[in-house]
C-alpha positions as CSV (number, residue, x, y, z in Angstrom):
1,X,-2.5,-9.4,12.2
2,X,-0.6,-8.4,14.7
3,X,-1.5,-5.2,16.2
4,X,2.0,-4.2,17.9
5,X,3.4,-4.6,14.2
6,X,0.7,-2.8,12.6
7,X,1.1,0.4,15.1
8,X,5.1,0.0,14.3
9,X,4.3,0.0,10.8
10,X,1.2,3.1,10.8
11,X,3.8,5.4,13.1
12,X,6.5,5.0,9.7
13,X,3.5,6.4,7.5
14,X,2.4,8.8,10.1
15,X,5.2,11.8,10.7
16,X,6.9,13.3,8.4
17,X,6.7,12.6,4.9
18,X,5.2,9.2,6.2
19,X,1.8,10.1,4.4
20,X,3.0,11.2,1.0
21,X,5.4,8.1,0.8
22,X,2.5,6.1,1.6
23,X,0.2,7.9,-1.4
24,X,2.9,7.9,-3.5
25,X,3.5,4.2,-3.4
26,X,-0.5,3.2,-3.2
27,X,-0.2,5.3,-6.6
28,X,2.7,3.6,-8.0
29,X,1.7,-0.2,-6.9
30,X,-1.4,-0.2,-5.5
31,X,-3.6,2.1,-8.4
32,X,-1.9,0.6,-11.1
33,X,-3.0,-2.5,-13.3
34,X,-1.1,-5.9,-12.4
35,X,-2.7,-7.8,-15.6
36,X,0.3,-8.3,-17.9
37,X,-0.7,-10.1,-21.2
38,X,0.7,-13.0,-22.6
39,X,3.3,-12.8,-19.2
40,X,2.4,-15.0,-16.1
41,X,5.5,-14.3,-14.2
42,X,5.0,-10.4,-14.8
43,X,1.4,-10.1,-13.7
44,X,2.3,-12.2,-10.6
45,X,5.5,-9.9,-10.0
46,X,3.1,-6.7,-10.1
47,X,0.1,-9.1,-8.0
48,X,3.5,-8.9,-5.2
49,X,4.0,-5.4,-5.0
50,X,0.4,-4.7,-4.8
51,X,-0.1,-6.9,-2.0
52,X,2.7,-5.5,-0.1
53,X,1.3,-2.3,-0.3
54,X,-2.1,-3.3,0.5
55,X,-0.9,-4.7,3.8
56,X,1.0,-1.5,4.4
57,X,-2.7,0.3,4.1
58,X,-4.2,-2.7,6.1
59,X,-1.5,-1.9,9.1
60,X,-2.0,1.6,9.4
61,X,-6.1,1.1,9.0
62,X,-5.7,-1.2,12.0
63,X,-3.2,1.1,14.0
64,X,-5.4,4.0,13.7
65,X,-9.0,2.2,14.0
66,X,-10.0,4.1,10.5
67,X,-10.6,3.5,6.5
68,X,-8.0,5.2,4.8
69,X,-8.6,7.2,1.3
70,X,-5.1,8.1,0.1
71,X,-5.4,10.4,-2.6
72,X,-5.1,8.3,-5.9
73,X,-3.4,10.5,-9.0
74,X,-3.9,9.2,-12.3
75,X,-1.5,9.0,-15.3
């Protein structure tokens, strides 16, 4: 990973709103079940935003040389 990306990426998720937007998609795509029954293409679809916000997370964690623990809300 590139470490000049992941410190462009962490300073989005940093100021401002940057660390709600970040919770509130970890809790939209990231906290959610991908597992779609009796559809492939829909579990993968969900597998793909999940990923892409777990790389977001990744990015910053690397960026600012800590774990983050966004703040999961449940349904």
């Amino acid at each position: 990973m590139n470490e000049k990306n992941a410190e462009i990426i962490s300073s989005v998720f940093e100021a401002g709103n940057g660390p709600k937007a970040l919770e509130l998609l970890v809790n939209m795509y990231f906290n959610k079940r991908s597992y779609t029954k009796d559809d492939t293409h829909e579990t993968a679809y969900k597998e793909g935003q999940r990923d892409v916000v777990r790389h977001i997370v990744s990015m910053c964690e690397v960026a600012s040389g800590r774990k983050l623990t966004p703040k999961v809300i449940h349904d």
